[in-house]
C-alpha positions in Angstrom: 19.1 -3.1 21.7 22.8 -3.6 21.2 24.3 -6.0 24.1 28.2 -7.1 23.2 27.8 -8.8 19.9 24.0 -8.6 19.5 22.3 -5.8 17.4 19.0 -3.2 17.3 17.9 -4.9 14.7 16.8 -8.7 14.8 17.2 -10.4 12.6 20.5 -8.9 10.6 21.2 -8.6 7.1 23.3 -11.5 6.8 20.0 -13.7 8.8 17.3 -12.4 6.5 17.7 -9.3 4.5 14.1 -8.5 3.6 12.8 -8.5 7.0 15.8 -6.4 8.1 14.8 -3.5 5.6 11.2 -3.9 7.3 12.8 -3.7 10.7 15.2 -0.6 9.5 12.2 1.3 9.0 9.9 0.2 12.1 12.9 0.8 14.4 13.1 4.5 12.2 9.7 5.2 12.5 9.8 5.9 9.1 6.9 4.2 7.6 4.3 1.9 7.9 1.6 -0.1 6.0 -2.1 1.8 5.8 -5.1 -0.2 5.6 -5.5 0.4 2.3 -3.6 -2.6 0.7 -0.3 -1.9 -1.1 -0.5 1.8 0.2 1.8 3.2 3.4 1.9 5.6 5.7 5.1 7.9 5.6 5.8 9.2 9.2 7.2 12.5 10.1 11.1 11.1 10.1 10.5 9.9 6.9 8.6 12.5 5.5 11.4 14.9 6.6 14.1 12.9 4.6 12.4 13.3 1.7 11.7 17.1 2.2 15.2 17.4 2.3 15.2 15.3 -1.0 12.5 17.5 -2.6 14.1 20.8 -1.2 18.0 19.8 -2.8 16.5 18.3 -6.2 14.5 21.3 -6.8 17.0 23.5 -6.4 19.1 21.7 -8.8 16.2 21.2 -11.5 15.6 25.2 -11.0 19.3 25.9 -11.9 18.9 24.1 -15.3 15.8 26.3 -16.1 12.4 24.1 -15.4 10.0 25.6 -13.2 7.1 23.7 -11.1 3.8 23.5 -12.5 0.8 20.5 -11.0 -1.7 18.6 -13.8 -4.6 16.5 -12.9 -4.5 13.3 -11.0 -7.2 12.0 -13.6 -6.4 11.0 -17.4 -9.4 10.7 -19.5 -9.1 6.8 -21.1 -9.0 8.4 -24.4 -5.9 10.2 -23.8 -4.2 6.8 -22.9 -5.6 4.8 -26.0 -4.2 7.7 -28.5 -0.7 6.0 -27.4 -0.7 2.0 -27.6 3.0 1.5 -27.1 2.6 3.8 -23.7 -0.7 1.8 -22.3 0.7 -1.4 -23.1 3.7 -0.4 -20.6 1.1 0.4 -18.0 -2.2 -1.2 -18.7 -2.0 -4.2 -15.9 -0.9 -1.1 -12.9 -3.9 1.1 -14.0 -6.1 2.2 -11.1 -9.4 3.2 -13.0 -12.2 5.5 -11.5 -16.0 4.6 -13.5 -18.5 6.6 -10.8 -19.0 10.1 -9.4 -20.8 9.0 -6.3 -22.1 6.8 -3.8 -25.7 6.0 -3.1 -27.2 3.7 -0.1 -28.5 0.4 -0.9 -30.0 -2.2 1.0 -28.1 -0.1 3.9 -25.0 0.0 2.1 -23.0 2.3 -0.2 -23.0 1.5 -3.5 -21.4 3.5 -6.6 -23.5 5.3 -8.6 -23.5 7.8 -11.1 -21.3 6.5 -14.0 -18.7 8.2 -15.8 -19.5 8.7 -19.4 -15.8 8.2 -20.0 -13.3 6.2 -17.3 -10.5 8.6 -15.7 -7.4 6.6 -15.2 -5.6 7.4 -11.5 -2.3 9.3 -12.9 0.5 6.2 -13.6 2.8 9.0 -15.2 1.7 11.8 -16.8 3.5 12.0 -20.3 0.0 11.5 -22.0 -2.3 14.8 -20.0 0.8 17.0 -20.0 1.4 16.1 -24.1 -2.1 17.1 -24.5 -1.8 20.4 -22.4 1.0 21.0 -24.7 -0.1 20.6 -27.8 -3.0 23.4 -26.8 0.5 25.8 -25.7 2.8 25.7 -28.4 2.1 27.3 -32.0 5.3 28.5 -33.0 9.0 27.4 -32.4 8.9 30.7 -30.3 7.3 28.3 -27.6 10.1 26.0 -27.3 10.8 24.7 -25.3 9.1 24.3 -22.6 11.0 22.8 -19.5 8.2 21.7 -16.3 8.3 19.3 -13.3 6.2 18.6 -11.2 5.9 16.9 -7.7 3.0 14.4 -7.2 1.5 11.5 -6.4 0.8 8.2 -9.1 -0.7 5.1 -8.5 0.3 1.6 -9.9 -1.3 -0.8 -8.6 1.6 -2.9 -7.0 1.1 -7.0 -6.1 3.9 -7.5 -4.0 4.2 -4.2 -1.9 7.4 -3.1 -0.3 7.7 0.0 1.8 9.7 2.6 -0.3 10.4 0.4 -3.0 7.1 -0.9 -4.5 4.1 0.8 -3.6 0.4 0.8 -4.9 0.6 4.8 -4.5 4.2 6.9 -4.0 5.7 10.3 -4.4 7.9 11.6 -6.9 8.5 14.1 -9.6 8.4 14.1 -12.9 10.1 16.3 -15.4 8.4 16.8 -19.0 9.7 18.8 -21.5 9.4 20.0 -25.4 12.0 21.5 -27.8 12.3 22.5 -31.3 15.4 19.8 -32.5 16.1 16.1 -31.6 19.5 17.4 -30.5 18.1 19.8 -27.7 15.8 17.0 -26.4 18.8 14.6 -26.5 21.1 16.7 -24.6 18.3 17.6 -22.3 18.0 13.7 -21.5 21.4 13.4 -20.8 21.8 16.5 -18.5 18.8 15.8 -16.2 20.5 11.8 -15.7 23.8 14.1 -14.7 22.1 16.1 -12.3 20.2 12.5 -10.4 23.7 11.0 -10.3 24.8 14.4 -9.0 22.4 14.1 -6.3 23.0 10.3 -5.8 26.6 10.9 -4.9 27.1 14.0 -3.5 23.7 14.1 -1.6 22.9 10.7 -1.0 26.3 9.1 -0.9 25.4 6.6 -3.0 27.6 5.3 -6.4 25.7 5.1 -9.1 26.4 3.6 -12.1 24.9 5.1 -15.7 24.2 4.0 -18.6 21.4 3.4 -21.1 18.1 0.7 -20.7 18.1 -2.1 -23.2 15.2 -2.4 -25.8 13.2 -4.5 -23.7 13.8 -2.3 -20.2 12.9 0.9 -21.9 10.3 3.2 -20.7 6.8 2.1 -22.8 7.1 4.9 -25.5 10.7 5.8 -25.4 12.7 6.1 -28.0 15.8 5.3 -25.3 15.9 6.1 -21.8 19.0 6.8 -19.6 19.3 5.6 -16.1 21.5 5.5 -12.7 21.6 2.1 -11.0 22.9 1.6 -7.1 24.0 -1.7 -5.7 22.4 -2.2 -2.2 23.6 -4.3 0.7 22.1 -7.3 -0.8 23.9 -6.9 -3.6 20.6 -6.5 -5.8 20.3 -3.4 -8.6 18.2 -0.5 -7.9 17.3 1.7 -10.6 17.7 5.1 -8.7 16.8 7.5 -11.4 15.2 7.7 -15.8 15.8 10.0 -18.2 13.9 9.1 -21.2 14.3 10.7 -24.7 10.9 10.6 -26.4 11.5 11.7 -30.0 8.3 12.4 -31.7 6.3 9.5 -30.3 4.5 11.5 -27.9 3.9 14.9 -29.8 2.5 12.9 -32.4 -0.3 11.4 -30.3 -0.7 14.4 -28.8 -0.2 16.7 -31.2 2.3 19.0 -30.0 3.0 20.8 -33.4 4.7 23.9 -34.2 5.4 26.3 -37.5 9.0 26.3 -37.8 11.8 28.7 -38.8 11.0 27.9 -42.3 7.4 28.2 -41.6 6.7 24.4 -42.3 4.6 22.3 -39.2 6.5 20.8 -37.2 6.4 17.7 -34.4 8.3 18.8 -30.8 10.8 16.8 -29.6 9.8 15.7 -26.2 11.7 14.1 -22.9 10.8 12.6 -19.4 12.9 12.2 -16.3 11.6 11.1 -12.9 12.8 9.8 -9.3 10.5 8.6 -6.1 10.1 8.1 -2.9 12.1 5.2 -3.7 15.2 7.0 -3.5 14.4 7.0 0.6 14.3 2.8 0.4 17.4 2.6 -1.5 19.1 5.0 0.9 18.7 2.5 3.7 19.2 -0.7 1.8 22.9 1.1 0.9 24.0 2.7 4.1 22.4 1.0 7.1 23.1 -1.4 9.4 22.8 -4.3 11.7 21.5 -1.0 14.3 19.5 0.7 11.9 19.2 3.4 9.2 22.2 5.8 8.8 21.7 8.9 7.1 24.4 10.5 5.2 24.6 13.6 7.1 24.1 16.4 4.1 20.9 14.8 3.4 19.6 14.0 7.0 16.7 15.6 8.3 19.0 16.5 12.1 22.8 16.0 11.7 23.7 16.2 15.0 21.2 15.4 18.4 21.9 16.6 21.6 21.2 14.2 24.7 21.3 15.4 27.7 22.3 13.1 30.7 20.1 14.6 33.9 21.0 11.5 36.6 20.5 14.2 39.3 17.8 17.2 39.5 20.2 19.5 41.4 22.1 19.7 38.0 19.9 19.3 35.3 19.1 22.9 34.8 22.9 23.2 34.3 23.2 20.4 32.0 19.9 21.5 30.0 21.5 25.1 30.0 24.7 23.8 28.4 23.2 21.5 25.9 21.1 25.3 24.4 24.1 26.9 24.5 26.1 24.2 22.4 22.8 24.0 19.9 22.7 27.5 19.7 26.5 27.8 18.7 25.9 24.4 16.6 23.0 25.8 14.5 25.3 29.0 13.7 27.4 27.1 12.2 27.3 25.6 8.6 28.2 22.4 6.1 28.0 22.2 2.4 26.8 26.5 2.7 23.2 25.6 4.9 23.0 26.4 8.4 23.9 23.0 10.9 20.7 21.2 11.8 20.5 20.8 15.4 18.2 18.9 17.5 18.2 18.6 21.8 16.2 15.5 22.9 15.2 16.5 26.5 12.4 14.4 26.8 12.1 13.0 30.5 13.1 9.3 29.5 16.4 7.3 30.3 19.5 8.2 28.3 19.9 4.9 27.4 16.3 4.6 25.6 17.2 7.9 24.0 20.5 6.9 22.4 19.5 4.0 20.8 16.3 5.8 19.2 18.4 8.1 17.5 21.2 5.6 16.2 17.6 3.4 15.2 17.3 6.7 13.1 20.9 7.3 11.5 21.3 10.6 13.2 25.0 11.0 11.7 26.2 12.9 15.4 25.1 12.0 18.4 26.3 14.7 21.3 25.9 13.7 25.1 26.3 15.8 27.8 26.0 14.8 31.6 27.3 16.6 35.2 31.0 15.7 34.8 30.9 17.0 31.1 30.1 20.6 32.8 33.1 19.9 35.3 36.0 19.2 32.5 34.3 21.9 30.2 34.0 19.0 27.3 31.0 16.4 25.6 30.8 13.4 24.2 30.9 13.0 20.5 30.2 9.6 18.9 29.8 9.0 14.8 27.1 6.9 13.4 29.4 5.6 10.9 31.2 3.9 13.3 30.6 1.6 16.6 27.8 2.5 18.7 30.4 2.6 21.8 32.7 4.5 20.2 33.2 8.0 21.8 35.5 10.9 21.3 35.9 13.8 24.2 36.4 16.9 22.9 36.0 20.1 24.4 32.9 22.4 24.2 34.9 25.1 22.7 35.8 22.9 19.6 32.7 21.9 18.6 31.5 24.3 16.4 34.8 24.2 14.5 34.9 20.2 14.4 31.6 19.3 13.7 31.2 20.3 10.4 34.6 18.6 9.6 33.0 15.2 11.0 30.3 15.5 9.4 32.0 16.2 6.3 33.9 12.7 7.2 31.1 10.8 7.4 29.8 11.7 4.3 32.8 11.0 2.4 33.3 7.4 4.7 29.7 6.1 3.2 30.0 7.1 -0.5 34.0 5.2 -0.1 32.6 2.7 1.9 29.8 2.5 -0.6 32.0 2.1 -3.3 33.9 -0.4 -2.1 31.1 -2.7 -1.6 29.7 -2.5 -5.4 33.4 -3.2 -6.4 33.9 -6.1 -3.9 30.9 -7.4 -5.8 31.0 -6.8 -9.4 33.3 -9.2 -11.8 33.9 -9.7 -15.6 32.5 -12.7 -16.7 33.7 -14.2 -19.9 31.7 -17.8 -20.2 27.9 -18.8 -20.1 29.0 -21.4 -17.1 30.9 -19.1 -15.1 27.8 -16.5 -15.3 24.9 -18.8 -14.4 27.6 -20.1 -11.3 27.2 -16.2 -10.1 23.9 -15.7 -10.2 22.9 -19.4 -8.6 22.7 -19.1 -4.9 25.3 -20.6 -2.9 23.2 -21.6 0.1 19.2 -22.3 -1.0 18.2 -21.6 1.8 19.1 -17.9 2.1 18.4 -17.4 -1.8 18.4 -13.4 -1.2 21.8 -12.8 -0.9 22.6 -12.1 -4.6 26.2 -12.3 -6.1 26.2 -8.9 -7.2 26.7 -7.4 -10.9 28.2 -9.0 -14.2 30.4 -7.4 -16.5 29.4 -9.7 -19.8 29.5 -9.4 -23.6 25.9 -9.8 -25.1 25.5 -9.6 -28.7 22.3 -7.6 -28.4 19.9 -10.4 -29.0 16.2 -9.7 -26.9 15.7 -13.8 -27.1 19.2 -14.0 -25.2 18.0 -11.7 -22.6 14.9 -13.0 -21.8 16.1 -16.9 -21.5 19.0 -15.4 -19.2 15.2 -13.6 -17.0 13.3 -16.7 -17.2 16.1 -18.8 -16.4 18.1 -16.5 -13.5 15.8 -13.7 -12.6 18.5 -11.6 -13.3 18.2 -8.7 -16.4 20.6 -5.8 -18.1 21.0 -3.0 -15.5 22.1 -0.9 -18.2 24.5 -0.8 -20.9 27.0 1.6 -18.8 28.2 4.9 -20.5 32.2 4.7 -19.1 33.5 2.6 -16.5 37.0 2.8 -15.0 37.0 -0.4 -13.8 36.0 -2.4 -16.9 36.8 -1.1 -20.2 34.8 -1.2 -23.2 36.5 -3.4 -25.7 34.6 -5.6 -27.9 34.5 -9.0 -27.5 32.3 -12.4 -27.8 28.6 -13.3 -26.3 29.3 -16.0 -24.3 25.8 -17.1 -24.6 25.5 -17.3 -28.5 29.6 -17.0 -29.8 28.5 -13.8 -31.6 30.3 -10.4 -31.6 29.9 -8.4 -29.3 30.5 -4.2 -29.1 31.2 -4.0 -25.2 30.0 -5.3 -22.1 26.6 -5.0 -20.0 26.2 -4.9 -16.7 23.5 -8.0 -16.0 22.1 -7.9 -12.2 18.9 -9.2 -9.8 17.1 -6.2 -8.8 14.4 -4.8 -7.1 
């Protein structure tokens, strides 16, 4: 708990930044680790957050036209070996079930019953929903076809993080067909808009797009589009894909159609996806040495109500006070949805109760105690800013100024956001200068990461995998348009060749 210059959360980010995520998320009870290696458990204020992440996406992918459909969780083997590139990309994450049941065994359970053919546990879907497809469309009146769905997949992860790397997570995944390249191509570009849409307005979070080199593409792809976020560590996290498939897919598949012209041809098809992993680069971004902080369109509760009973001759008053300022609260609105208002009257100390909810990232905290009845007025303090800061305003003015504080607080994060990724990003012109950013200043606290590299490359894969081997660092993405840093040509530093425009080069998770 926060005493003078001490924190909620030991150790800080600046002490060790891996074990602060971890402790972000106890202190949160967000998440924990199951007993099942690799996989978590995502508790009730996590799961909320990413309801509200489901409930705004969806809405979104609904006003672009795709509608919600579920496939199966198992993919025959045979579907997977139809697309080599695709399986390659996958192979060493595949989960793979071989029996149908268990029999007992020397007073154990065995497995029994094997399959004729192995189902792979769903890594991505683009191979079972091709297939389903191909058995839809006949004509080019068919097209196109524009699904998500919102499911589980399994990868089997080696080095599990909560949120970020997982054996098993949530997402959605958008699949789609259409008669022309150039439909497919716009529809790959207009789904990345709508994720950095999300990532800024929703999330607060800059995001930088741009497309995935050759060697970062998504196994299959023909090119895929992404959003990367700098986090507090100064690490890459690739917050969103859009890949454009071409043909690659409908030809294993087979999704053929009889054109205009009545000739047969391939659909165009496209992928797009985010996770559960959007909740883990939420709190690497925004919180701090207290805690998570939740950017307050996208918070589960904006605002939580504490009331301060010292005395049980006047906590019926206080208690009565605190429904009446959640009831006026909840009638207002932000960003057109009703306020969401929670009153934490559990019979615990105030104290205890405060710091839980900053733990959480509640963006408003409200207090109010016998001498706020007397002067008619409450307590208002901002999770963006100290946790003993406190404004006094009166009861009458809350349900005008809380939605304008809130409003605040979601414009402070995204600014304050901002400035961070632009503290931390430089043009680099020379191969010395370059491996002098990425080489840790201190050993011992190797990561703390410089941040990202604006650097000519001259599109050679052998350049960018010495720079892997040697840095750990990679291509983010090869950004679209960037105010900051212009897109003139210029030369590799790494091989004296031309080069069309910079890359953004970055450690990530």
């Amino acid at each position: 708990m926060s005493k003078g210059n001490e924190s909620a959360i030991s150790p800080k980010r600046s002490e060790d930044f891996p074990e602060w995520y971890q402790q972000v998320i106890r202190g949160a009870e967000m998440a924990e680790n199951s007993e099942v290696r690799g996989c978590m458990v995502i508790r009730p204020w996590g799961y909320a957050l990413w309801e509200r992440m489901q409930g705004a996406l969806d809405a979104m992918f609904k006003a672009t036209g795709h509608r919600n459909a579920y496939f199966p969780l198992f993919i025959p083997l045979s579907h997977l070996q139809k697309e080599a590139d695709h399986v390659e990309g996958f192979a060493k994450e595949c989960a793979v079930v071989t029996h149908h049941r268990l029999e007992t065994k020397d007073g154990k359970l065995v497995p029994a019953g094997e399959l004729n053919e192995p189902l792979v546990v769903r890594p991505t879907s683009e191979t079972i929903i091709g297939s389903t497809y191909a058995k839809w469309v006949k004509s080019y009146r068919d097209l196109p076809i524009l699904l998500n769905q919102w499911a589980n997949v399994v990868r089997w992860e080696m080095r599990p993080r909560l949120f970020l790397r997982t054996a098993e997570f949530l997402w959605q995944e958008g699949h789609t067909a259409h008669e022309t390249e150039a439909e497919a191509v716009e529809e790959t570009v207009k789904m990345l808009g709508v994720y950095e849409t999300f990532a800024r307005e929703w999330l607060a979070i800059p995001v930088i797009r741009g497309e995935k080199s050759e060697s970062e593409r998504f196994p299959g792809a023909v090119s895929t589009l992404c959003i990367e976020a700098m986090v507090q560590d100064r690490k890459a996290i690739q917050a969103g894909t859009s890949h454009f498939l071409g043909q690659n897919f409908a030809k294993a598949s087979g999704i053929k159609y009889l054109s205009r012209n009545n000739t047969e041809e391939l659909a165009w098809t496209t992928s797009w996806g985010v996770s559960t992993r959007l909740i883990g680069t939420l709190l690497m971004a925004h919180g701090d040495d207290d805690g998570a902080v939740m950017p307050p369109r996208i918070a589960a509760t904006q605002v939580v109500i504490i009331p301060i009973t010292p005395k049980e001759e006047t906590k019926a008053a206080v208690l009565a006070k605190a429904a009446e300022i959640a009831s006026a609260l909840r009638a207002s609105t932000a960003w057109g949805e009703p306020l969401r208002v929670e009153i934490d009257d559990r019979d615990i100390g105030g104290g205890n109760k405060t710091w839980e909810w900053i733990k959480k990232g509640v963006p408003v905290r409200i207090e109010i105690g016998p001498r706020d009845l007397e002067s008619d007025s409450a307590a208002v303090a901002r999770r963006d800013k100290g946790p003993k800061e406190k404004e006094f305003l009166p009861s009458g003015s809350l349900t005008a100024r809380i939605p304008e504080i809130l409003s605040e607080i979601q414009q402070s994060l995204l600014d304050r956001a901002l400035t961070f990724r632009r503290e931390h990003t430089r043009k680099i012109d020379s191969k010395e200068e370059f491996y002098a950013f990425f080489t840790p200043a201190n050993p011992d606290k190797p990561e703390i990461h410089a941040g990202f590299a604006y650097t000519h490359w001259n599109g050679s894969p052998e350049v960018e995998e010495r720079i892997k081997e040697d840095l750990k660092v990679t291509i983010r993405c090869i950004p679209e348009t960037d105010d900051e840093f212009t897109a003139e040509p210029g030369i590799c530093p790494f091989t004296g060749e031309a080069s069309a425009r910079r890359v953004i080069f970055g450690k990530s998770y």
